[in-house]
C-alpha positions in Angstrom: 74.3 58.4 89.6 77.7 59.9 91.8 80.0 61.6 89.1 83.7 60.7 90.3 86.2 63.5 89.7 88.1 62.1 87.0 84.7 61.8 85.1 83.0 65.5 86.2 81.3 66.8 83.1 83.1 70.5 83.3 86.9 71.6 83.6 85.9 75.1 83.0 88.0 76.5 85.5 91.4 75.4 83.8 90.5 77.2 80.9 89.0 79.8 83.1 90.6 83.7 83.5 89.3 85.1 86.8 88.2 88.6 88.0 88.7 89.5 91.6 86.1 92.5 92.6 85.1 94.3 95.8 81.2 95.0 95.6 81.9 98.1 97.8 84.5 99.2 95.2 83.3 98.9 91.8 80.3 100.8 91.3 77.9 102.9 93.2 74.2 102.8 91.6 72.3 104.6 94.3 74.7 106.9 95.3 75.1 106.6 99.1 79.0 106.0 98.9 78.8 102.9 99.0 78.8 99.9 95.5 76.7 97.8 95.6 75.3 94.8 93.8 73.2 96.5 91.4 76.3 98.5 90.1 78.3 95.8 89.5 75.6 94.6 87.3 75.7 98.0 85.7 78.8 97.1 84.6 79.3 93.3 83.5 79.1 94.7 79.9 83.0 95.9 80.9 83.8 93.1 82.8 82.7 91.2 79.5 84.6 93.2 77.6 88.1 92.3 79.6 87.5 88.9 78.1 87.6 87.7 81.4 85.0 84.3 82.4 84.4 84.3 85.9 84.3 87.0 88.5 85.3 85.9 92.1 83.3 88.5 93.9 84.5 89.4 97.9 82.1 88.6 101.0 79.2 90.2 100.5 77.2 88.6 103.6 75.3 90.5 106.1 78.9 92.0 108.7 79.7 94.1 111.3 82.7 94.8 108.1 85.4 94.9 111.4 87.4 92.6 108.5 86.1 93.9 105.7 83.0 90.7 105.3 85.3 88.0 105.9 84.3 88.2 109.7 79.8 86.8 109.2 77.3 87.5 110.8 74.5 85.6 108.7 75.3 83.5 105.9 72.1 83.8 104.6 71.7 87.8 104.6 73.6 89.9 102.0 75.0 93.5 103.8 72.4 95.9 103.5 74.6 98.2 102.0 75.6 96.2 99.1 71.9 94.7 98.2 69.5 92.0 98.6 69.1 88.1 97.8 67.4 89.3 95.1 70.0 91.8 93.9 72.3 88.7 94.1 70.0 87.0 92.1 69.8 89.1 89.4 73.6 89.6 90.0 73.6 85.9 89.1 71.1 85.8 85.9 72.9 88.7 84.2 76.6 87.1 84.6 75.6 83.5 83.3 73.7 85.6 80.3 77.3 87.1 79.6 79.1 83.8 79.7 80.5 84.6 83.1 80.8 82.2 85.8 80.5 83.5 89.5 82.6 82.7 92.3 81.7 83.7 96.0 83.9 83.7 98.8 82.9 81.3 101.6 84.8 81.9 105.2 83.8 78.6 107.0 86.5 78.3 109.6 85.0 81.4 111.3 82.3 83.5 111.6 81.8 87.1 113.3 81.3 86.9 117.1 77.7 88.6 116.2 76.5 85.8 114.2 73.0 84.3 115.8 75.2 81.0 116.2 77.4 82.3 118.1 74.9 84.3 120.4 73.2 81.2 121.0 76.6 79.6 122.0 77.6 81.9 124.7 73.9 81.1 126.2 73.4 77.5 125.9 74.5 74.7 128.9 78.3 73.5 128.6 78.7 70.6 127.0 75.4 70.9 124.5 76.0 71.2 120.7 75.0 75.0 120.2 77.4 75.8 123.0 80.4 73.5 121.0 79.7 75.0 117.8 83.0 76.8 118.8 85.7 75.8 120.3 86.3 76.7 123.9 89.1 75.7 126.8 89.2 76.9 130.4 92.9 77.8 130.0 94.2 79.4 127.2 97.3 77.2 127.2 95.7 74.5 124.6 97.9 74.2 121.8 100.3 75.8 123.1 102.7 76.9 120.4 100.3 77.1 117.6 101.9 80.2 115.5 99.7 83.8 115.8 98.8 84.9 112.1 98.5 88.3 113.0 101.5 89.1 115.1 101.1 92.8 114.9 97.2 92.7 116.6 96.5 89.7 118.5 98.5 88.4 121.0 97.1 85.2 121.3 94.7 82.6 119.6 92.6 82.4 122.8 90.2 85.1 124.4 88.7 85.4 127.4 84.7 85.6 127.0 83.2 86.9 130.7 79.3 85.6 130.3 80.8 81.9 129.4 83.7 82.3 131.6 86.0 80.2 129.4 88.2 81.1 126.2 87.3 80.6 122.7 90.1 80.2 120.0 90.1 82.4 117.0 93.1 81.6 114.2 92.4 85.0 113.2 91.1 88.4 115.1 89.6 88.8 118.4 86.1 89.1 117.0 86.2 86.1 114.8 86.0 83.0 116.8 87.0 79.3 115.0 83.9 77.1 114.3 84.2 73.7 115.7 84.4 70.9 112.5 84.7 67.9 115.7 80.9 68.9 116.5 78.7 67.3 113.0 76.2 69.9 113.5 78.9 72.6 112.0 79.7 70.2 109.1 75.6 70.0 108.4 75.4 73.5 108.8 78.0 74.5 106.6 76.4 72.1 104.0 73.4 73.6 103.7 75.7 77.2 103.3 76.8 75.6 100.1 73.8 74.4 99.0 71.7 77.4 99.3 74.3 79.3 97.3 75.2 77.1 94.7 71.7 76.1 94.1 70.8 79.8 93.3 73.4 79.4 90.6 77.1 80.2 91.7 79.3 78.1 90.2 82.4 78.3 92.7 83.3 79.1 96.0 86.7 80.3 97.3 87.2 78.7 100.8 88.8 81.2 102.6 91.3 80.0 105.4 90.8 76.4 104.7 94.3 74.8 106.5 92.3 75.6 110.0 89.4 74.1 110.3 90.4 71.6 113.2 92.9 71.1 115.9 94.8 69.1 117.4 96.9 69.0 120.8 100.7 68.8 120.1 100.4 70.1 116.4 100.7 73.4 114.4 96.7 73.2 114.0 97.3 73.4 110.1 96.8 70.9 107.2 95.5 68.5 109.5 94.1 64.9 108.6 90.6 65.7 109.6 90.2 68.7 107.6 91.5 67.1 104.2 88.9 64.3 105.3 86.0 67.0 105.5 87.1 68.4 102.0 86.7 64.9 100.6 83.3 64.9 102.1 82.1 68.1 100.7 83.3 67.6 97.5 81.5 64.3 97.0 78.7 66.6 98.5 78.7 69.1 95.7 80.0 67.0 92.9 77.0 64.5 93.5 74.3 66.8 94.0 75.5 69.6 91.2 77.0 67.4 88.6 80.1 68.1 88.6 79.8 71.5 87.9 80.7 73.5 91.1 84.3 74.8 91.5 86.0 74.4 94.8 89.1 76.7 95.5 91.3 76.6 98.3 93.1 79.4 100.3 96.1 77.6 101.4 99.6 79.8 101.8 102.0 77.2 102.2 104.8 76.1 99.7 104.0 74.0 96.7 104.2 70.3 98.3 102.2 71.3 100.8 99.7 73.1 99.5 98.9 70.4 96.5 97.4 68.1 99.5 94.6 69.7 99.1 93.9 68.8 95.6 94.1 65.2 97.6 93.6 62.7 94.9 91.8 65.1 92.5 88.7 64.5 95.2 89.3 67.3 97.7 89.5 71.2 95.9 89.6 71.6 92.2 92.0 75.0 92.7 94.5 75.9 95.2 96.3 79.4 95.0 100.4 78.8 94.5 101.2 81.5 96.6 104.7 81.0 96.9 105.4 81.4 92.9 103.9 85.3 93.6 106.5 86.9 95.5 109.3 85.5 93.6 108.0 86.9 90.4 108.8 90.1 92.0 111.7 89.1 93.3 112.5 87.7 89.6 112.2 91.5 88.6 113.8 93.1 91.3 117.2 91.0 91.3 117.0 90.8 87.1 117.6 87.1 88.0 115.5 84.2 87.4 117.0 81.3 89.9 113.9 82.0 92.6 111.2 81.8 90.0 112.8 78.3 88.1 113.5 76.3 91.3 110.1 77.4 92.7 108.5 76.1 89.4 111.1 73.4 89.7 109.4 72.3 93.6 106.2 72.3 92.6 104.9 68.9 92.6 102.7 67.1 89.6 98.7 67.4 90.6 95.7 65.4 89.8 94.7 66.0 85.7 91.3 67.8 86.9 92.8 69.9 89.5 94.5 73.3 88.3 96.7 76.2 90.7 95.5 79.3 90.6 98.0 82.3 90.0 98.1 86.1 90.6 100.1 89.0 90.8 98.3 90.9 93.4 94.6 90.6 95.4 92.8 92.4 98.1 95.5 91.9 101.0 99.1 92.5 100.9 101.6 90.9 99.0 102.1 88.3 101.3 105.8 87.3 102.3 104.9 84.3 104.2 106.2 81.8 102.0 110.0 83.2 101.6 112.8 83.0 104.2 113.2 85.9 106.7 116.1 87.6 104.7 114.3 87.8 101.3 111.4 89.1 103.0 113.6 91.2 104.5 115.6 92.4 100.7 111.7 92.7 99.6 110.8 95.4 102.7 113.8 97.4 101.5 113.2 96.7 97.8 109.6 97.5 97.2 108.5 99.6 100.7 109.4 103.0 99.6 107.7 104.4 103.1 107.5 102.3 106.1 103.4 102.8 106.2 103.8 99.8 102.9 105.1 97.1 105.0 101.9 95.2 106.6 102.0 92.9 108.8 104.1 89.5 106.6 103.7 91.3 103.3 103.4 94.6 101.3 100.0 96.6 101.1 101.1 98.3 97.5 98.9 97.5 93.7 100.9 95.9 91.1 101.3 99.6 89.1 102.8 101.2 92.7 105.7 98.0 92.8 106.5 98.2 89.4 107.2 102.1 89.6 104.1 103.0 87.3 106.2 101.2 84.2 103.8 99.9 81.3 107.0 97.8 80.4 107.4 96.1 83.8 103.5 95.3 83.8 103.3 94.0 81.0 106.3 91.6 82.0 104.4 90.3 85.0 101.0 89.8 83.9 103.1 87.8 80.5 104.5 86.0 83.2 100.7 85.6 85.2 99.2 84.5 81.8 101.4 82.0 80.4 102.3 80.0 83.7 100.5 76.9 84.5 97.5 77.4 86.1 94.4 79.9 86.3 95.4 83.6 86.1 93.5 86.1 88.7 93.0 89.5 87.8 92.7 92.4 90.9 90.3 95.0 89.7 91.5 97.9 88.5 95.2 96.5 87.6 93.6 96.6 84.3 94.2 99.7 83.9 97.2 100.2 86.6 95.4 101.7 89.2 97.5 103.2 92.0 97.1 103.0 95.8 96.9 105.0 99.1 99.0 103.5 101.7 98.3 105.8 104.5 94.8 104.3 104.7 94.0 101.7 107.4 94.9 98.5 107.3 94.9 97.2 103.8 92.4 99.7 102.7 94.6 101.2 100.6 94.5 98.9 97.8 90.7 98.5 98.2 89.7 101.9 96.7 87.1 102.9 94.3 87.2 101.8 90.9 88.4 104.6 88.2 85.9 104.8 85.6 86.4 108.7 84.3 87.5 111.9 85.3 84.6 112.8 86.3 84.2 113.7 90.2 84.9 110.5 92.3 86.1 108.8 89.5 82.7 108.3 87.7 82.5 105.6 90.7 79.5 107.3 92.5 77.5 110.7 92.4 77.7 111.0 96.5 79.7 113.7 97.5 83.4 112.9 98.2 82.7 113.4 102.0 80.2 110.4 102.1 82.4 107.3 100.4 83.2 104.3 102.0 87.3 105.4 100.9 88.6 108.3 98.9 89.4 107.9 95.5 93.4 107.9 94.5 94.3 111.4 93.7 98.5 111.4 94.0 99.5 112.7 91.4 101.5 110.2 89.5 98.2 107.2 89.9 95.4 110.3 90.0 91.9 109.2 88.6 91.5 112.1 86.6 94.3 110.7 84.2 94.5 106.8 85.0 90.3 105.3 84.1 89.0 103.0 82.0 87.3 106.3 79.7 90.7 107.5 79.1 92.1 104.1 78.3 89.1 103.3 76.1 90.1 105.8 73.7 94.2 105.2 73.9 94.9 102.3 71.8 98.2 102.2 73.7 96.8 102.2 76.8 97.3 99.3 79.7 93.3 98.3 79.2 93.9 97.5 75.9 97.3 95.8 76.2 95.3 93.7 78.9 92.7 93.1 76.6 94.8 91.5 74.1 96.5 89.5 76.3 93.7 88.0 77.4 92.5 86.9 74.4 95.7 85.2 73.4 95.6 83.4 76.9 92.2 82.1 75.6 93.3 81.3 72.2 95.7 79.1 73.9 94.8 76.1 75.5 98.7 75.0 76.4 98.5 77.6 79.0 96.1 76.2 81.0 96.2 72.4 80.4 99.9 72.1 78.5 103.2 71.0 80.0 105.9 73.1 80.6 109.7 73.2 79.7 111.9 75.4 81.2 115.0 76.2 79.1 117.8 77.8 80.7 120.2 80.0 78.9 123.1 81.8 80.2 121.9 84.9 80.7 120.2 84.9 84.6 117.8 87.8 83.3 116.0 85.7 80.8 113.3 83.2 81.9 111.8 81.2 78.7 110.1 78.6 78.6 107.7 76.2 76.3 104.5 75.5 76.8 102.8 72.6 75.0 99.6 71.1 75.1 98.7 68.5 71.8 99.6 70.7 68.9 99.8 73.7 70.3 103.6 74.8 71.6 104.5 78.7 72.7 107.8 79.8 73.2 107.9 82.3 76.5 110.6 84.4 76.6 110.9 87.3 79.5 113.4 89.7 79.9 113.6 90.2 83.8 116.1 93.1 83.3 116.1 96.5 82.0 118.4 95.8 79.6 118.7 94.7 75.9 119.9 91.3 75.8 121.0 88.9 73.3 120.3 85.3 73.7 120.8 81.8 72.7 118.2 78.9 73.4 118.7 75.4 73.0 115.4 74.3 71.0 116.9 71.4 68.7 113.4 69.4 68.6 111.6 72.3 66.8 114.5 72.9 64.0 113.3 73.6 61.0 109.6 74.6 62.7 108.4 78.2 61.8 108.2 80.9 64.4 105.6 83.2 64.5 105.4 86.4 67.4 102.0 86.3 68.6 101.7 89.6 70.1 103.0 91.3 66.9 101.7 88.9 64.8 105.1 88.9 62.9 106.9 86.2 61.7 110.6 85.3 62.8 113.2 83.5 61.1 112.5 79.7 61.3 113.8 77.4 64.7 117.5 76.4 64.7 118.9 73.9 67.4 120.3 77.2 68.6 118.2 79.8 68.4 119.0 83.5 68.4 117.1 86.0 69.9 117.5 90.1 70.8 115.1 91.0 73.3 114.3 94.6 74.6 114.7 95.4 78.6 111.7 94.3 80.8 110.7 93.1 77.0 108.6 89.6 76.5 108.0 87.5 72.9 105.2 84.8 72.9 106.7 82.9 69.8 104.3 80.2 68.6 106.0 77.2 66.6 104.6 75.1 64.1 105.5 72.3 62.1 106.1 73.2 58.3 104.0 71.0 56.0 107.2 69.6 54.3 109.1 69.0 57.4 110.0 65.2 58.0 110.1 65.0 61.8 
């Protein structure tokens, strides 16, 4: 019987809290440098712990790792450094035994230019399907106009290839040439990806890239009609032939209108990340004014009931800038880049703990912010616990370093000598493993992991964060944002102090007069809800203020 979206027996990602982990950075079980599947397993007990549901785990297919797995070369091989189908297996089991959910990342708009399809492609006839499994041209003047995403490598979308004698067009690097979605044979074939995995047992898949899949002469080759009309196919796919069950999340950086198409009518991607609510978070923070966080909320359009954004604060790639104008990315650059070597490419390569200057304070500001806005909140490993950087590593390596478990050598991450890992761990002084780990944390009850940990479990307590509506109130002061959530009974009272100043407040909250007011992260009570209601709140302070209904109360 086909399960229509508004009828799919599981919502679990609204409710869901996510983990974002590197295999090659969490844990090291055999001690080559490297981690690998079988130490993340080592270590779902912590991940557990976090109170976290679902772990979004990074490409772990068989690479030549020029982009760090998202560039394939089998879909169906896991990188011999990291494991085996079996590990992933296992991997699998031991999660779902936990109550965690798995999420893989799937890169179908490309693959590596050493996968066997395209090897086969460069050697069969023009014209033949293996050959147009890619997209080729004899000029490199086709879609002409069609923005470069990485400006500061590539200089075109087209390369030459000498044994075909034609160009092939990548959206991304050099070595990581477009499939073809025009040619069915790629659609089947990237059916059968899915299938393989989800019927192992993942239960979601992060499609990386998705606004690219097709193109078109005399467009920007984005958001295309024929791509939203392949999501609608593969979700009918998947919901039909796993129940409902399977999560779809999309990897679309565009603003808010835009990127809700591909929710389509609640029948394309169950989760889309809002990426253009992250930067102005910081921006929030960095101007103590809350205008570009409200009128961002304030553009983002209504989506289907069984469709849900996805937010964060940081992930594996730099803060991207895309999705602000040229003279706020600009103030950013010169705000948050305190050395030139930060600024990468559109965005910032810097953790969360590096932008907010190491602060507990600020920290726990934004992830308030992360947890309380609609939508599912992402965690980056290792922000748990405020994990520095190295941004005079490669590329975007420097936020991709080795999980701090102790202070033991290499962080507790691996017994290889320092020499052999894959990145060295952070040892400035001010983010240095010896003093920022989990074993530290574990025994601070002050500490960052524990404040996380708390948070987390009032975000699950919750349900009006991730299914309730929400009411921006705007007071006076430009360095406040509040806000209500509501969802059936349940309605919270946000309140963030985007400044590092003590400020009084007033907050217009007539329908809840009379209605008690209770701090949830203190667990004290505050004097009951007048129309007007006055608060003190500490600099970079927050107060999750739940209200309820006295028993006596005529309303």
């Amino acid at each position: 019987m086909t399960s229509s979206p508004a009828l799919q027996p599981s919502l679990w990602y609204k409710d869901a809290i996510i983990y974002q982990v590197h295999i090659k950075s969490f844990c090291d079980s055999n001690d080559d440098g490297y981690g690998d599947i079988k130490g993340l397993i080592s270590k779902l007990d912590y991940i557990q712990s976090l109170g976290v549901t679902a772990i979004w785990v990074m490409p772990f297919f068989d690479s030549p790792l020029q982009d760090d797995g998202y560039d394939i070369a089998d879909y169906y091989k896991v990188n011999p450094n990291y494991g085996d189908i079996e590990d992933v297996r296992e991997l699998v089991r031991e999660a779902h035994a936990r109550g965690l959910k798995i999420i893989m990342e799937m890169v179908i708009n490309h693959t590596s230019d050493q996968h066997p399809w395209f090897q086969r492609a460069i050697k069969a006839p023009a014209g033949s399907s293996e050959r147009n499994f890619y997209v080729w041209s004899d000029d490199n003047k086709k879609y002409d106009g069609v923005r470069i995403i990485f400006l500061d490598t590539e200089e075109s979308n087209w390369t030459w290839h000498p044994e075909v004698e034609q160009y092939y067009w990548h959206r991304f690097f050099h070595h990581q040439p477009d499939l073809n979605f025009e040619n069915p044979a790629v659609e089947k074939a990237i059916y059968e990806v899915i299938d393989y995995w989800a019927s192992m047992g993942v239960d979601g898949f992060r499609l990386d890239a998705i606004p690219y899949l097709f193109e078109e002469e005399g467009t920007t080759c984005e958001n295309l009609a024929p791509t939203h009309a392949f999501l609608k196919r593969l979700r009918k796919y998947v919901d039909e032939k796993f129940h409902g069950e399977i999560c779809l999340l999309a990897e679309a950086n565009m603003m808010p209108a835009d990127s809700a198409g591909y929710f389509g009518d609640g029948d394309e991607c169950h989760m889309n990340y809002h990426f253009p609510l992250m930067p102005r978070l910081y921006m929030g923070v960095a101007k103590e004014d809350r205008t570009e966080i409200v009128e961002v909320l304030k553009r983002t359009p209504e989506i289907p009931e069984n469709c849900q954004w996805a937010t964060f604060l940081r992930n594996h790639d730099e803060l991207t800038l895309e999705m602000v104008t040229p003279e706020e990315r600009q103030w950013m650059w010169n705000h948050y880049c305190y050395v030139p070597e930060a600024k990468q490419n559109m965005g910032i390569r810097l953790r969360l703990a590096r932008l907010m200057d190491g602060s507990y304070r600020k920290m726990h500001l934004m992830n308030t912010m992360l947890f309380t806005m609609p939508g599912t909140p992402v965690i980056y490993y290792g922000d748990e616990i405020g994990m520095g950087d190295n941004v005079y590593l490669n590329d975007r390596d420097g936020v991709r370093t080795p999980m701090q478990w102790s202070p033991e050598n290499n962080a507790g991450f691996s017994h290889a000598t320092p020499q052999q890992l894959y990145l060295p761990v952070i040892s400035d002084p001010e983010f240095h493993y010896e003093t920022v780990n989990v074993q530290v944390q574990e025994n601070r009850s002050r500490s960052m992991l524990h404040w996380m940990r708390r948070m987390i479990e009032i975000r699950k307590s919750y349900q009006c964060f991730g299914r309730g509506e929400m009411i921006m109130l705007e007071p006076e002061e430009k360095n406040i944002l509040a806000y209500v959530r509501r969802y059936e009974d349940e309605v919270v009272l946000v309140v963030c102090n985007l400044s590092g100043r003590a400020t009084s407040l007033c907050l217009p909250l007539e329908s809840y007069e009379g209605y008690k007011a209770r701090e949830i992260l203190g667990g004290e009570n505050f004097h009951d809800i007048e129309e007007s209601y006055r608060l003190t709140i500490t600099g970079w302070g927050t107060y999750l203020i739940e209200i309820t209904k006295r028993a006596n109360l005529n309303k």
